[in-house]
C-alpha positions in Angstrom: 137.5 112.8 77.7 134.0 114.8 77.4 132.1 116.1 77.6 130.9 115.1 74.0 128.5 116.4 71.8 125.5 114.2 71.4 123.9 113.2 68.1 119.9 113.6 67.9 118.1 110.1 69.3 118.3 107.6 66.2 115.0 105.1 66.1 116.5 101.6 66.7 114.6 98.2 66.0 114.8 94.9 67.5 112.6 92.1 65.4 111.6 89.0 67.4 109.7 86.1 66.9 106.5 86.4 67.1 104.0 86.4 69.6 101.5 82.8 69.8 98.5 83.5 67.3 100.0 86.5 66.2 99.6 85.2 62.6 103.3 85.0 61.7 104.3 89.2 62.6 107.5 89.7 64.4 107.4 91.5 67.6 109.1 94.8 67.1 110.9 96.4 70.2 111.8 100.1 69.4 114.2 102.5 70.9 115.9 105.5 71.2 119.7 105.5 70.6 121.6 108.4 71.7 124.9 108.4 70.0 127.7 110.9 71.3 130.4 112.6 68.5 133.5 111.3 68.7 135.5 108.8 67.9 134.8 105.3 69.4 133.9 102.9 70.0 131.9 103.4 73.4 130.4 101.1 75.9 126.1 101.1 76.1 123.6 101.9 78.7 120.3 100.5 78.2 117.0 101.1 79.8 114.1 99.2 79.3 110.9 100.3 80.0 107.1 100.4 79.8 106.1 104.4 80.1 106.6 105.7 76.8 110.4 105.6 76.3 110.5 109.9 75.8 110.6 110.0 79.3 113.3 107.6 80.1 112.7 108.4 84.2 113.6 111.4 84.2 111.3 112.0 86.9 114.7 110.3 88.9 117.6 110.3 86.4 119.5 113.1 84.1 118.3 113.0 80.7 119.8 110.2 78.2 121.5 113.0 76.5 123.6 113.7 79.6 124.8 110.2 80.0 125.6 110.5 75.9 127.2 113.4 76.7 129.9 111.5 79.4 130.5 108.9 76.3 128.0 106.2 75.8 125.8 105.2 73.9 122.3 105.2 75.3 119.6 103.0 74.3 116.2 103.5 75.7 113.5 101.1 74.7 109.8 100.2 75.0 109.0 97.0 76.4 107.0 94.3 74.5 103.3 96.3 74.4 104.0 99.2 75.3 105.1 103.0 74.1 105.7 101.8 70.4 106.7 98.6 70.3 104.4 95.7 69.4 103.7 92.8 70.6 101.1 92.1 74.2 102.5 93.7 76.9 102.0 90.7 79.8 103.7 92.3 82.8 107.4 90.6 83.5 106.5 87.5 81.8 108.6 88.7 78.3 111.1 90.5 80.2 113.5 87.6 80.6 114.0 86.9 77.2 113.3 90.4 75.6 116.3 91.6 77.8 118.2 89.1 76.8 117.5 89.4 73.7 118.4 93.2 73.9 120.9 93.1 75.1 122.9 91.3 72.6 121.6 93.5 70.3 123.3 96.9 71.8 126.3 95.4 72.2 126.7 95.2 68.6 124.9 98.4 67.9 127.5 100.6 65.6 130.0 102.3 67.6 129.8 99.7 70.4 132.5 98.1 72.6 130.4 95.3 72.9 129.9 96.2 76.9 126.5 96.9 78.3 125.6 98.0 81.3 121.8 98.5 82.6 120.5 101.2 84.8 116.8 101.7 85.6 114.3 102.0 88.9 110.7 100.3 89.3 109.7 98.3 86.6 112.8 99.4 84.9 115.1 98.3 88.0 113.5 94.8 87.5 113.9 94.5 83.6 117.5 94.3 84.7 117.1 91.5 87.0 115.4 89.7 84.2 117.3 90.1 81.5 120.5 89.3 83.9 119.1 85.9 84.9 119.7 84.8 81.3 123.3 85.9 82.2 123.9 87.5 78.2 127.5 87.7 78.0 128.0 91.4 77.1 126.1 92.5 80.3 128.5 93.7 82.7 127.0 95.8 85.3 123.9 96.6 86.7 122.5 99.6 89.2 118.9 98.6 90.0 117.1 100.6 92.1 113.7 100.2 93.8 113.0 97.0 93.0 110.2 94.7 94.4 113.1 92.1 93.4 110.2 89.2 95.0 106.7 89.8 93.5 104.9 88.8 96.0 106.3 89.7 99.1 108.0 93.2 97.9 105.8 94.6 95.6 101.9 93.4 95.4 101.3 91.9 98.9 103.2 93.1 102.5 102.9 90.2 104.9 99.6 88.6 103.7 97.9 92.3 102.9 97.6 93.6 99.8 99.0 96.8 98.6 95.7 98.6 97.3 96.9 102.0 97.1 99.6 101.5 94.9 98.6 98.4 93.1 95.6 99.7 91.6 96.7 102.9 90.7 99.7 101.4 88.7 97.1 98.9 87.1 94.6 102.3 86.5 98.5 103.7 84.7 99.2 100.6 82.1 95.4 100.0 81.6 94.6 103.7 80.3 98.6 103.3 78.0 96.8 100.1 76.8 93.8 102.0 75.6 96.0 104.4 74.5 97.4 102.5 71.9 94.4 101.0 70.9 93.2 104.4 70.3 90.2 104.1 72.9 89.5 107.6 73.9 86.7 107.0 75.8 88.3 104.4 78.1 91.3 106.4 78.1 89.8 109.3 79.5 87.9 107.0 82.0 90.8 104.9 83.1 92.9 108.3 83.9 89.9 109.9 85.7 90.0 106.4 88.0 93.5 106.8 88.5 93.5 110.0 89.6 91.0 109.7 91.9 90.9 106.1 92.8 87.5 104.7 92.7 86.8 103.0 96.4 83.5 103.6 96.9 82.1 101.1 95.1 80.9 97.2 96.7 84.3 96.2 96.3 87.5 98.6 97.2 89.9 96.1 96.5 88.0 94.8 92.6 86.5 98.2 91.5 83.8 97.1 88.5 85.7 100.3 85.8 89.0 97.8 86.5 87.0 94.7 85.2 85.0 96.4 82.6 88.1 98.5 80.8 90.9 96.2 81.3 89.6 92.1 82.0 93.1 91.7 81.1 94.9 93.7 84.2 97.2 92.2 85.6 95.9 93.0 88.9 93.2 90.6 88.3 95.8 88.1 88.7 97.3 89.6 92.1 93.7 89.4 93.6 93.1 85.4 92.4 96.4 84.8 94.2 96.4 86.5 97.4 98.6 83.5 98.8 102.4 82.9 97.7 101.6 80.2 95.1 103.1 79.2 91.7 101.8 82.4 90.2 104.2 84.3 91.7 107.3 81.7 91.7 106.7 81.7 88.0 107.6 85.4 87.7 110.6 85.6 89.7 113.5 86.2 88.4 116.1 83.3 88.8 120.1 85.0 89.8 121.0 82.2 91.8 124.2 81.7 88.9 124.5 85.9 88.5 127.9 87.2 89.6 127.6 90.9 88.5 128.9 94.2 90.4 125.5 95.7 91.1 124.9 99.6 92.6 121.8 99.0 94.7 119.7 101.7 94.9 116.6 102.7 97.6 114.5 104.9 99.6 113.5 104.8 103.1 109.9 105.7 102.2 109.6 103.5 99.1 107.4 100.4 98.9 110.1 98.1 97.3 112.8 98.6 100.1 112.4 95.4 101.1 112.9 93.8 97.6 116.1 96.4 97.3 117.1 94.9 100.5 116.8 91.1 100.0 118.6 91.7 96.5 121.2 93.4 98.0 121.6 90.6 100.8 121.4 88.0 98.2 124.1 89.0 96.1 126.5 90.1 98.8 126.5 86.3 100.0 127.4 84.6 96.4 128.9 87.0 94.3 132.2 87.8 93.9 131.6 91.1 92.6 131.3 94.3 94.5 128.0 95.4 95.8 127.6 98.7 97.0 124.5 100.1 98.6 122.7 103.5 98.9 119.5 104.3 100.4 118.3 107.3 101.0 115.2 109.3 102.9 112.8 109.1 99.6 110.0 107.2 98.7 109.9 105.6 94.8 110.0 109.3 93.5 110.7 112.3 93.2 114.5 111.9 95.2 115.1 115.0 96.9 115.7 116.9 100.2 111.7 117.2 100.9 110.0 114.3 101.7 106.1 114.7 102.9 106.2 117.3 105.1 110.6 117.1 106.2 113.2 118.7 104.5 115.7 116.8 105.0 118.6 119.3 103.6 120.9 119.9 101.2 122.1 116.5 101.5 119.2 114.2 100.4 119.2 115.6 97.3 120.1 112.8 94.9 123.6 112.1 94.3 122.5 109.2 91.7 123.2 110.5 88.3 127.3 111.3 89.5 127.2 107.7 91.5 126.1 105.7 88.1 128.4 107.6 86.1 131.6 106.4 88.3 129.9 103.0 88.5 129.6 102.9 84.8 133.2 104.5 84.2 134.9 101.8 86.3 133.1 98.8 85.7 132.3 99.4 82.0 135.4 101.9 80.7 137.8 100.7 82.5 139.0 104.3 84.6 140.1 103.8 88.0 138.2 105.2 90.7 138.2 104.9 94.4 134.9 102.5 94.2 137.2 99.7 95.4 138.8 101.4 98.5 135.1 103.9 99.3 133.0 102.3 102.1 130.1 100.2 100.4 127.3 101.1 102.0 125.8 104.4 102.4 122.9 105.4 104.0 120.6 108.0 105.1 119.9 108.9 108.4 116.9 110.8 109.8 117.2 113.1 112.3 120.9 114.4 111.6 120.5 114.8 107.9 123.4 113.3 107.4 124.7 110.4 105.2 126.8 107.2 106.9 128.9 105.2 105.5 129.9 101.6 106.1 132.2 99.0 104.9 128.8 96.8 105.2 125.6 96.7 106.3 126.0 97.9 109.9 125.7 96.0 113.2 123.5 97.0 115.8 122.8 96.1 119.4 119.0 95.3 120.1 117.0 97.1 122.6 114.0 95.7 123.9 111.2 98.3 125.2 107.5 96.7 126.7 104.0 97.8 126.7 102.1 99.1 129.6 99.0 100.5 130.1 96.5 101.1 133.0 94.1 100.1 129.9 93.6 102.9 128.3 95.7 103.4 125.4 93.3 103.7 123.0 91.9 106.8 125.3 94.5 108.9 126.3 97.8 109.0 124.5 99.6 109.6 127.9 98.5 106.4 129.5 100.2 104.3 126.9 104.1 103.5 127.6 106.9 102.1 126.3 109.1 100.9 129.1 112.6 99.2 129.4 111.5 96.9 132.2 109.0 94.6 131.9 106.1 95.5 133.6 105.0 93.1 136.7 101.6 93.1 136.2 99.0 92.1 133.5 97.4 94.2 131.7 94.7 94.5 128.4 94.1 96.9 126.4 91.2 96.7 124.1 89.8 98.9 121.0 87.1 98.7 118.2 87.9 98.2 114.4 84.6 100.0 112.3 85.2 99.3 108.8 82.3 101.9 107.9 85.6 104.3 109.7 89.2 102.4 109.6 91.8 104.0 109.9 93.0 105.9 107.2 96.6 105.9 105.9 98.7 108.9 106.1 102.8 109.1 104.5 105.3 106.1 105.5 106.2 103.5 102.7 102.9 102.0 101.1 100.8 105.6 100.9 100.3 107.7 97.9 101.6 110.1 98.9 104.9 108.7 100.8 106.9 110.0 103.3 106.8 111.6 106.7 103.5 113.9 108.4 102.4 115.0 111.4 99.9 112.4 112.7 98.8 113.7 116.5 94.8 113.6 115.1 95.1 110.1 114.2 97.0 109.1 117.2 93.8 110.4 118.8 91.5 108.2 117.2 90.1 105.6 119.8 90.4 102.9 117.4 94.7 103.7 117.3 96.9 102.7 120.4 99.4 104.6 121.9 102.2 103.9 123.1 105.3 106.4 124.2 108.7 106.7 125.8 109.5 108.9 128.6 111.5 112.0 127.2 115.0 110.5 125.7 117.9 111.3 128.1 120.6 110.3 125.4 119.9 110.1 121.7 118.1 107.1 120.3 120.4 106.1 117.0 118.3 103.4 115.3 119.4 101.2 111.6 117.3 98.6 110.5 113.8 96.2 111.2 112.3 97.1 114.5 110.3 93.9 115.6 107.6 94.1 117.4 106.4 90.9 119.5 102.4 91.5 120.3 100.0 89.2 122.3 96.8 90.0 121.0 93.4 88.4 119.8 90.2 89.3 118.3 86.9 87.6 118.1 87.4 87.6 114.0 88.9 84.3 112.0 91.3 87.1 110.3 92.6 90.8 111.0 94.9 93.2 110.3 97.1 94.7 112.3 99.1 98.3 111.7 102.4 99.7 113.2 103.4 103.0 113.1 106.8 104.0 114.8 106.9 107.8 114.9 109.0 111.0 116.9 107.3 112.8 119.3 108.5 116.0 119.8 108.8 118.2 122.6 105.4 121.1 121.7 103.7 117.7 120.7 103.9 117.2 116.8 104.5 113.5 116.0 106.1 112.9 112.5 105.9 109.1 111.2 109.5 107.1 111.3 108.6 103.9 109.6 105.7 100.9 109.8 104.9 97.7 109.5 101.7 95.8 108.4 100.5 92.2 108.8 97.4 90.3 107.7 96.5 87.6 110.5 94.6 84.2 109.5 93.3 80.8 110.4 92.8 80.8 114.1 89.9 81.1 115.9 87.4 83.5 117.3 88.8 85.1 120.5 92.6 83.1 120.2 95.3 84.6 121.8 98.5 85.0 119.3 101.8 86.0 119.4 102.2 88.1 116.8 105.4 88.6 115.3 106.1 91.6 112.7 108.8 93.6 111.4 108.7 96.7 110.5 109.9 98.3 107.6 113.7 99.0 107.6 114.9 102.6 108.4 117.8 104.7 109.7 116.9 108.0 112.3 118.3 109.5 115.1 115.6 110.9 117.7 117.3 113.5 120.0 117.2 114.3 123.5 114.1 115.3 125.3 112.1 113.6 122.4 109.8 110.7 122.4 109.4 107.1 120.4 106.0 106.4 119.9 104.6 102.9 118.4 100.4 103.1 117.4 98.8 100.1 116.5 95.5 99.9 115.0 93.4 97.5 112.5 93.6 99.1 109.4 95.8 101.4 107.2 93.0 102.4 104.2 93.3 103.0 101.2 97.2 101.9 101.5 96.1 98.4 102.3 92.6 96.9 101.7 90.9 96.5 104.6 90.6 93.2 106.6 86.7 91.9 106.0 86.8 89.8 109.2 85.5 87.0 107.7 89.0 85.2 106.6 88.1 86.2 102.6 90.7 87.7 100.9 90.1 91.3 99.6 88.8 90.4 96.0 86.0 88.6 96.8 84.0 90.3 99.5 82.3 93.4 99.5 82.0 96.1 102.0 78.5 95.1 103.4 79.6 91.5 104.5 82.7 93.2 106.4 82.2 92.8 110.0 83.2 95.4 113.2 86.0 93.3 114.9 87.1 93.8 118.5 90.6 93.2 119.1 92.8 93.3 122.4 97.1 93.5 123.3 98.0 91.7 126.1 101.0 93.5 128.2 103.3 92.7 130.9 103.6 89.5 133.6 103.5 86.4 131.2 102.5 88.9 128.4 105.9 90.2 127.0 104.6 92.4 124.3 107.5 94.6 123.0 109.3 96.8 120.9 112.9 95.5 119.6 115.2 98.8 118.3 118.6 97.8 116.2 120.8 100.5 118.2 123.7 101.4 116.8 
């Protein structure tokens, strides 16, 4: 039946103990219900969030009233702290047993089945994770979506480097809604100035003094006193080794948390017994649409995800049958034909292995540079100079602001960024999946960074960015010579004929990651006048096999 006619949002309250040395107030959580007219009773959809819960994401997902409209009842609810409910907001560490909590509340809203499913992206994605760990009996589904599902290595840190970019303008976001609600206007104003021009010009990039001064409590104080994977960050991670839930995995070639969506995903396909099905598409964590940067990627990438949770939800929460259990599983993007594919799992590939060579000037002319499929006979070096006064600045792929996909030729020609290209493709290049790069390469710093960019070269010479990878390096010594291992961020693109594959390394990806001091301190504790100039060196061919591995499919 439907569509239905849908009530005006009722104010719902949730009273929980209360905080420590709150003086004896419960901790109120408040929502909006969205009730459609009819007879019942229907199954619930709950959101949990901590932007204000008027906007429910819609800057992703059809309005609350639309799913109300298809016969649910929708609850969308401010997390502890946060929009209007009371209480500290202490980022995830409530979520476990607020969701929980919640959960068995909407199922026994009036007009309930007493089924609940949960639907959400970001912060909202991992509320769902958390309140499923506690495995609340009327939870029966979940669709999370861009979820940094481990803390540490999917959402604040990407192989040892911090996430600047994006970590301190979401700290910036919940510091200024903390002022907010304490009515602060000055702060306010200050904090939302910060975040929309992020303040790295001070001593530190990485621990800007506004941060410190407006919010001691930031969470992102934390992520810079534990820039290693300690018990911090294994105290916030959600626990589903016992969760056997059909879950709609949702993610976005250009969005930070891919990995996170990805290890989920893997996870639950191994131990549950539920269906999992999988969808990424070309976007980064928002707006999901055909444009992405500078491609437009066609009628096609716009989102499909508000008529995808709605089948989900019908069959898993109302019982209707759909073709969910005979459609292909996995579904993703690919670049390049515009096009989605579909698998009955996450596709195999064959690897391709493709070396370095250079007459030693990569960083110098972008023709000398070459990615090869035979391994070149002799040695060779090439060597370039990372100026921190001048690194590299970021542009598009996964951990920028913005995301996506630009045209990067002046950066390639930066003589701090290497080069390296394919001849002209004779046959297509179809590529799913981690390229891993293998790198010989040393510096005479304890610590550096180094920064992968695969991109498409195209015939006139525009090169637009395919996907990266980036690695902080540690704990040798001065000068040592390391194979480095890295890979790079998953993606799906099919580079046509007469095209090139480019990979450009450099030292430094800035403001997207914090840049590498040199001196083996992590970012929060040194300042931009003890960072040093680092020389760095790739070793290629003989002994050397520095390479580029493609998944083919």
């Amino acid at each position: 039946m439907g569509p239905y006619s849908v009530d005006p949002p009722q104010l719902g309250c949730l009273a929980l103990p209360p905080d420590s040395g709150a003086a004896g107030e419960p901790v109120i959580l408040e929502a909006d219900i969205y009730y459609p007219q009819g007879e019942g009773p229907f199954p619930v959809l709950l959101m949990r969030q901590p932007y204000g819960r008027a906007i429910a994401s819609t800057v992703v997902y059809a309005h609350p009233r639309w799913y109300a409209s298809q016969g649910y009842i929708v609850v969308i609810q401010d997390v502890r702290g946060r929009g209007t409910s009371t209480g500290e907001f202490d980022l995830f560490r409530h979520e476990a047993g607020d969701g929980y909590a919640t959960v068995l509340w909407a199922a026994n809203l009036p007009g309930s089945n007493g089924r609940v499913g949960m639907y959400g992206f970001s912060y909202q994605g991992m509320t769902q994770l958390y309140a499923a760990s506690q495995r609340p009996a009327p939870l029966k589904t979940l669709i999370p979506a861009m979820v940094g599902y481990d803390l540490y290595q999917d959402w604040a840190y990407e192989n040892g480097a911090l996430l600047l970019q994006l970590g301190l303008a979401w700290a910036l976001q919940l510091a200024a809604e903390t002022a907010r609600r304490r009515q602060d206007r000055t702060a306010y104003q200050r904090l939302y100035q910060a975040a929309h021009h992020l303040p790295l010009d001070g001593p530190n990039p990485a621990c800007p003094a506004l941060l410190r001064e407006l919010a001691p409590e930031s969470f992102f104080h934390d992520w810079l006193r534990h820039p290693q994977d300690d018990a911090y960050w294994q105290s916030l991670r959600p626990d589903l080794s016992q969760v056997d839930l059909p879950m709609l995995h949702m993610g976005g070639w250009a969005d930070p948390y891919l990995r996170g969506d990805l290890r989920l995903y893997h996870q639950m396909q191994r131990q549950s017994s539920q269906p999992q099905h999988l969808w990424i598409g070309p976007w980064g964590h928002l707006p999901w649409s055909r444009r992405v940067g500078l491609l437009d990627f066609g009628p096609a990438a716009d989102s499909p995800v508000d008529r995808l949770q709605l089948q989900w939800f019908d069959h898993f929460l109302k019982g209707q049958s759909t073709d969910l259990t005979t459609a292909p599983s996995v579904h993703l993007f690919e670049m390049g034909s515009h096009q989605w594919q579909a698998f009955n799992h996450w596709p195999s590939t064959t690897p391709e292995c493709l070396y370095l060579r250079s007459t030693g000037l990569a960083a110098i002319h972008p023709q000398d540079g070459q990615l090869t499929p035979t391994l070149p006979e002799r040695q060779g070096q090439d060597t370039w100079v990372h100026d921190p006064w001048r690194p590299v600045p970021s542009l598009g792929g996964h951990s920028a602001i913005p995301a996506g996909y630009f045209e990067r030729s002046a950066l390639d020609g930066r003589s701090d960024v290497l080069t390296y290209t394919t001849s002209p493709l004779v046959t297509p290049l179809q590529v799913v999946g981690s390229a891993h790069l293998s790198l010989y390469c040393q510096a005479d710093s304890i610590s550096f960074d180094l920064s992968a960019i695969l991109s498409e070269v195209y015939p006139e010479g525009r090169v637009i960015n395919l996907t990266q990878g980036y690695k902080t390096l540690g704990g040798g010594s001065p000068g040592e010579l390391l194979l480095l291992a890295l890979d790079l961020h998953p993606t799906s693109f099919l580079i046509p004929r007469g095209h090139s594959l480019r990979l450009s390394l450099a030292a430094a990806c800035f403001p997207a990651y914090a840049v590498n001091s040199g001196t083996g301190q992590p970012p929060g504790t040194t300042e931009t006048i003890d960072h040093r100039i680092i020389t760095l060196a790739v070793w290629h061919g003989g002994a050397y096999r520095s390479s580029l591995e493609l998944p083919r499919r």
